[in-house]
N, C-alpha and C positions, 0 to 999 in steps of 0.2 A: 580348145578349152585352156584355159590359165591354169598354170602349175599351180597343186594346191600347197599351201604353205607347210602343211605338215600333216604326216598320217594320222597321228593325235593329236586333238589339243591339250597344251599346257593347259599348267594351272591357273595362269594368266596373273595381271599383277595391275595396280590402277595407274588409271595416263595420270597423275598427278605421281605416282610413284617412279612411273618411267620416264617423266619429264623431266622429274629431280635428276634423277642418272644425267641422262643424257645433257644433262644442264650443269652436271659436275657439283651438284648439292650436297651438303653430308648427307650422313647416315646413307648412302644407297650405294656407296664404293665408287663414288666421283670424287670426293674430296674431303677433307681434315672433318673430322666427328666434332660438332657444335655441342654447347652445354643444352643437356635434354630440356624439354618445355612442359618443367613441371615447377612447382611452387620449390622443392628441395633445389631447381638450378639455383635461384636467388641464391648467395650468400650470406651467410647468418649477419653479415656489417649491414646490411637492407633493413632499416628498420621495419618493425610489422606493418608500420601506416601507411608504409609507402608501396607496397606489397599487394599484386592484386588478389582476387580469391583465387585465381589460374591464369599462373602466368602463361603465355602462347596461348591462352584458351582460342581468341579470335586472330585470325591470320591478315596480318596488314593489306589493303586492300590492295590488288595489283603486282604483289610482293610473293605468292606461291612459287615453289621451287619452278622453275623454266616458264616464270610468267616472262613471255614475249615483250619485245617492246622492237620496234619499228620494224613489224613484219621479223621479227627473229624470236626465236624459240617455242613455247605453245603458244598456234594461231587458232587454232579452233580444237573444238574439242572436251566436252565434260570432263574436270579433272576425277569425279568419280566412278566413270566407266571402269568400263576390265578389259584388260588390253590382253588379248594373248598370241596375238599375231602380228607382224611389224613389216613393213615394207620399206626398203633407204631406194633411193632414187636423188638423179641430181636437180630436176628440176620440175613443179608442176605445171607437167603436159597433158594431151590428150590421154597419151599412151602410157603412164603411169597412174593418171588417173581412174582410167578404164579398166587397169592389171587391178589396181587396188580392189575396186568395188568387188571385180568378178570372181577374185579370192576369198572375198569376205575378209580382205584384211583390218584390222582393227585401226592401227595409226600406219600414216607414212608420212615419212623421215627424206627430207630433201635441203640442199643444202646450200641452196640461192632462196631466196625470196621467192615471191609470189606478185605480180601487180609490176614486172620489168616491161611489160610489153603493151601488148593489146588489155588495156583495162577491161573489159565488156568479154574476152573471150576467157580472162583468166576469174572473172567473177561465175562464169557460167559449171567454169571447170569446179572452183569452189565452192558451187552449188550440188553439185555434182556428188564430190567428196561428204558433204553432209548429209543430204540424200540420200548418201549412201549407209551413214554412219561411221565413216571414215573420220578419224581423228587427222591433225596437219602441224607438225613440228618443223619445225626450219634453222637448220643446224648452227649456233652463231660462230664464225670465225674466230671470236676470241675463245670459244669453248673447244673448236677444232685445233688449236694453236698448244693449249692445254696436253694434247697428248699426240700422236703419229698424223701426219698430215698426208695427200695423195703422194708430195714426194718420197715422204720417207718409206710410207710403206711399197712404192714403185721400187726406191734404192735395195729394199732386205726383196723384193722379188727378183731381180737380178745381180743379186749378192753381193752386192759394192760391199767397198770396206773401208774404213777411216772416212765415215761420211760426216759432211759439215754442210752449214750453210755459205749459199753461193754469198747473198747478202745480208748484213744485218738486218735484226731488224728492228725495229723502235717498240721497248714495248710497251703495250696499251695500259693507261694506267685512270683509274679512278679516286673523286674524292668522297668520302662517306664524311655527312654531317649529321648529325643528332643532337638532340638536349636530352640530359636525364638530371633527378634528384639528384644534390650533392652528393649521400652517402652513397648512391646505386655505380657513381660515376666508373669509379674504382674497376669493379666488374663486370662494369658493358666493354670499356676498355680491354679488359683479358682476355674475355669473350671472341669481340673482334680483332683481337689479334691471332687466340687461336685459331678461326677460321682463317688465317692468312693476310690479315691487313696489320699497316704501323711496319712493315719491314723496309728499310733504308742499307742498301750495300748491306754492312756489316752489325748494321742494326736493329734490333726486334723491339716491339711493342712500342712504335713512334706514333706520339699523338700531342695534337696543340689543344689546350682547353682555356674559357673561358667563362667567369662566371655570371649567369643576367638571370632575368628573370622571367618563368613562361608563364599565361594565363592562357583561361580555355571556358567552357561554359558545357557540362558534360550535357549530354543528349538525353532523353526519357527513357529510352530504351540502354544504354548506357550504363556500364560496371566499375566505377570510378576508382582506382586506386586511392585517388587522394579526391574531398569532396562531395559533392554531393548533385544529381539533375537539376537543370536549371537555374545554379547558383554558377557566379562568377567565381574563379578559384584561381588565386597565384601563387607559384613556388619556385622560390629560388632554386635555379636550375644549373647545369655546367655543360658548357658547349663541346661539342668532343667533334675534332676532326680529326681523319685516320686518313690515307692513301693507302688502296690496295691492286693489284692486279686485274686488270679486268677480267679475265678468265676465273676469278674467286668472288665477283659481284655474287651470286647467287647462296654458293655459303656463307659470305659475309651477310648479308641479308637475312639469311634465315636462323644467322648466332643473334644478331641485332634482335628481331623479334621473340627469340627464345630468353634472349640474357635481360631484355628492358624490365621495368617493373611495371609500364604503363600497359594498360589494354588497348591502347593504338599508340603504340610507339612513332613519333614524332622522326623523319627523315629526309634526306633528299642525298643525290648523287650527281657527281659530275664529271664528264669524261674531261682528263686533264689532254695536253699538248704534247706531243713527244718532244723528247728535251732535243737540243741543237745535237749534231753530230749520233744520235743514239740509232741512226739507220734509218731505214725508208718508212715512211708516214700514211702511202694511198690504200694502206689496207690489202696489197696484194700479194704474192705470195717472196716466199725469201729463196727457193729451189733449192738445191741440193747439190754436193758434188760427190765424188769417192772414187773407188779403185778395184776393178776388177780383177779377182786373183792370178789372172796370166793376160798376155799381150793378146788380139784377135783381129780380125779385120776387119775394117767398117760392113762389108756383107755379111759375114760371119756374126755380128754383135747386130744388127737389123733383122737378120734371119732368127737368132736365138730372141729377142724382145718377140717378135713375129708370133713366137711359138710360146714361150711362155705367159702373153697376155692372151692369148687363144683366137688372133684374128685371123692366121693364116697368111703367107704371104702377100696378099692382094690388102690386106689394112694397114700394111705398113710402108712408106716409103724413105729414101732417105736420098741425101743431096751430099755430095763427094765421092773422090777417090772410090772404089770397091776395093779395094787394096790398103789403100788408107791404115795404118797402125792403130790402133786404139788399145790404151789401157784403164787415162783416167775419164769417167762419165759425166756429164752434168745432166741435170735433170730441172725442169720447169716450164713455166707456159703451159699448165696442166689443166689450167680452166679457161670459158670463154672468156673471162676477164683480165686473162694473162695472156693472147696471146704474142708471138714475138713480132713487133711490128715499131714502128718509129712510132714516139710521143705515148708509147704503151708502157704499162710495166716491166713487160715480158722483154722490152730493148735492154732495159738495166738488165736482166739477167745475160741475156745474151752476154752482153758485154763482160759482167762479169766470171761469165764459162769461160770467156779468152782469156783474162788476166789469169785466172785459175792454172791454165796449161791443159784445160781440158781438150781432147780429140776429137769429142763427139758430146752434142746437145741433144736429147731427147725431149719432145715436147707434143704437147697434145697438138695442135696447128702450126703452120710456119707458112708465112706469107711468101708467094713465088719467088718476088726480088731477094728475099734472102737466100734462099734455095740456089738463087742462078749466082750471088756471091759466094754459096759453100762450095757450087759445084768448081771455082776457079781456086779451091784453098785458100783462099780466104776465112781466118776464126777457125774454128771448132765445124768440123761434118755435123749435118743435120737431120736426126731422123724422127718424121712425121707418124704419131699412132693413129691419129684422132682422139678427141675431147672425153669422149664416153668410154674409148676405151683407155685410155690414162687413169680416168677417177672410178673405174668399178672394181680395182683392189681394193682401195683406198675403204668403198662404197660396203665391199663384202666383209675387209676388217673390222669396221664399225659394227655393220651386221652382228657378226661374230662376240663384238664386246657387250653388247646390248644381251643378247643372253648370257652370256658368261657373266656378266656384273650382277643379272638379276636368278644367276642359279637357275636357267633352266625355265624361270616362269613364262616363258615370253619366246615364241619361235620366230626369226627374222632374214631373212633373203635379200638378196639386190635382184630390183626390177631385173624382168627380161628384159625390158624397151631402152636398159641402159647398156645400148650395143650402138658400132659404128652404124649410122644410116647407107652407107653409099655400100653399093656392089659393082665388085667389078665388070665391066662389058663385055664380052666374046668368050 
């Protein structure tokens, strides 16, 4: 039988509430507290004309806190359920899927996509999930970037110290564009900057405007700030572009709709370029280095990982010396999409654990031919966890933040089924 999620249930809390979290939205202890979405946010400089009856009354469409978009963040799921049970898992499989239902968990929380493989087998799975009443969240990398990532929280499991990134790395940056009323201009600007956008190095509330003019033709059903149904309506408007972090897309988004005066605030967004020299671009990870507080031996530091990630001798293996010196650690190739292989990401890291002076590379896979280079000292030693067991700190961290963010309303575990597959022989 499936461990049941918790002896009581919480109080529970709504998947649009725990989307926002985990999407790193205000108001839910993800990020900067946006101006509330009430007629008092407007600023008395808003004249009354331009002013709805409620402001944020209607939520832009597609624009809710952790509305997904290509297959990342909420994928399915009523944002007004009750959620009081959580399941994090790395990817949806059989075997998370199947843990989910038979818990009765509410949402599960994975942190690749959905639809990488067999289309037909992950749509069945996704029928599955709903059928069940399963909710399906999928963690975005820019939102995972935002706070402790598998490596770091791997590095505070084995107590490194003076931990860095092995590589830079470029970061993700967005551009928000809007029009609003001249006089409202002023304070969508503050707005979106408190939520985090307009910042330049040493500089806050960066933004380009322009002034034209918007027309619109409101709808029947329609609340018109300025206007009236079915009439053609123009107003000199001001163009406001902002850059902000992609990791703050969702608070930024949800000041924008709270600070607009329109009742469908006019938007779009665009993922910029990483700048030249700003670090690696493919989305992959950046790894970790640091320093363990005494010198040990490549056995000695495989045997204690061994133990501390809980797979036992037989899950872990490692290429070098047994004698081998180790003090300083690199860490990376912590997911299937890193692992350390030529034309991979996980080669840059490698590479960069050697420049580093690191003795030993830690990574979820490692392809044999590098194994048969550590074993002749060549680079940094190399020790093999497996994939699953690399990312279920990372997986139970997260767990752990999700109720701690939500006080308790919400109980959350890491899947059983995120364990090593293989067992040893004899």
């Amino acid at each position: 039988m499936p461990k049941p999620l918790a002896d009581a249930l919480p109080a529970g809390a709504s998947l649009e509430r725990v989307a926002a979290f985990l999407g790193g939205a205000p108001g839910d202890g993800g990020g900067t507290a946006a101006p509330a979405a009430d007629p008092a946010a407007v600023p008395a400089a808003v004249p009354a004309a331009v002013r709805p009856p409620e402001v944020g009354r209607v939520p832009v469409a597609g624009t809710a806190p952790g509305a997904g978009t290509a297959g990342l963040g909420l994928v399915c799921g009523d944002p007004g359920a009750r959620v009081r049970t959580a399941l994090f898992a790395l990817d949806v499989t059989a075997g998370s899927v199947d843990e989910a239902v038979a818990a009765g968990a509410d949402l599960l929380v994975v942190r690749r996509p959905p639809f990488q493989g067999d289309a037909t087998s992950t749509a069945r799975l996704m029928h599955r999930l709903g059928a069940g009443g399963v909710a399906l969240y999928v963690q975005d990398p820019g939102e995972a970037e935002a706070g402790a990532g598998p490596a770091d929280v791997l590095a505070g499991l084995l107590g490194l110290r003076a931990v860095r990134p092995l590589l830079p790395v470029a970061e993700r940056v967005d551009l928000v564009v809007t029009s609003v009323p001249h006089a409202a201009a002023d304070a969508v600007i503050d707005a979106l900057a408190a939520a985090g956008a307009g910042r330049i190095g040493e500089y806050a509330r960066c933004a380009w405007t322009a002034a034209g003019v918007g027309t619109f033709v409101p709808g029947g059903a329609a609340r018109p700030a300025i206007g009236a149904a079915g009439r053609t309506e123009t107003v000199p408007e001001t163009r406001v572009e902002m850059m902000l972090p992609r990791a703050r897309r969702a608070a930024v988004v949800a000041a924008l709709a709270a600070a607009h005066p329109y009742e469908e605030p006019p938007y779009y967004l665009c993922e910029l370029a990483a700048r030249p020299g700003g670090g690696r671009e493919d989305g992959g990870e950046d790894g970790r280095v640091g320093e363990l507080p005494a010198a040990t031996s490549l056995s000695a530091f495989a045997a204690r990982a061994a133990r501390l990630l809980g797979t036992g001798a037989a899950g872990v293996r490692a290429a070098g010396a047994p004698e081998r010196p180790v003090r300083t650690v690199a860490l990376g190739g912590l997911g299937d999409g890193d692992p350390l292989g030529e034309r991979t990401p996980g080669a840059d890291l490698l590479a960069a654990a050697a420049r580093s002076g690191a003795q030993v590379f830690l990574a979820g896979r490692v392809p044999d031919r590098l194994a048969a280079e550590a074993r002749r000292d060549r680079g940094p030693a190399l020790v093999q966890v497996g994939t699953a067991t690399a990312a279920r700190p990372w997986l139970a961290e997260a767990a752990a933040g999700l109720e701690r963010g939500l006080g308790g309303a919400v109980s959350a575990r890491v899947c059983a089924s995120v364990s090593d597959p293989w067992w040893p022989a004899g």
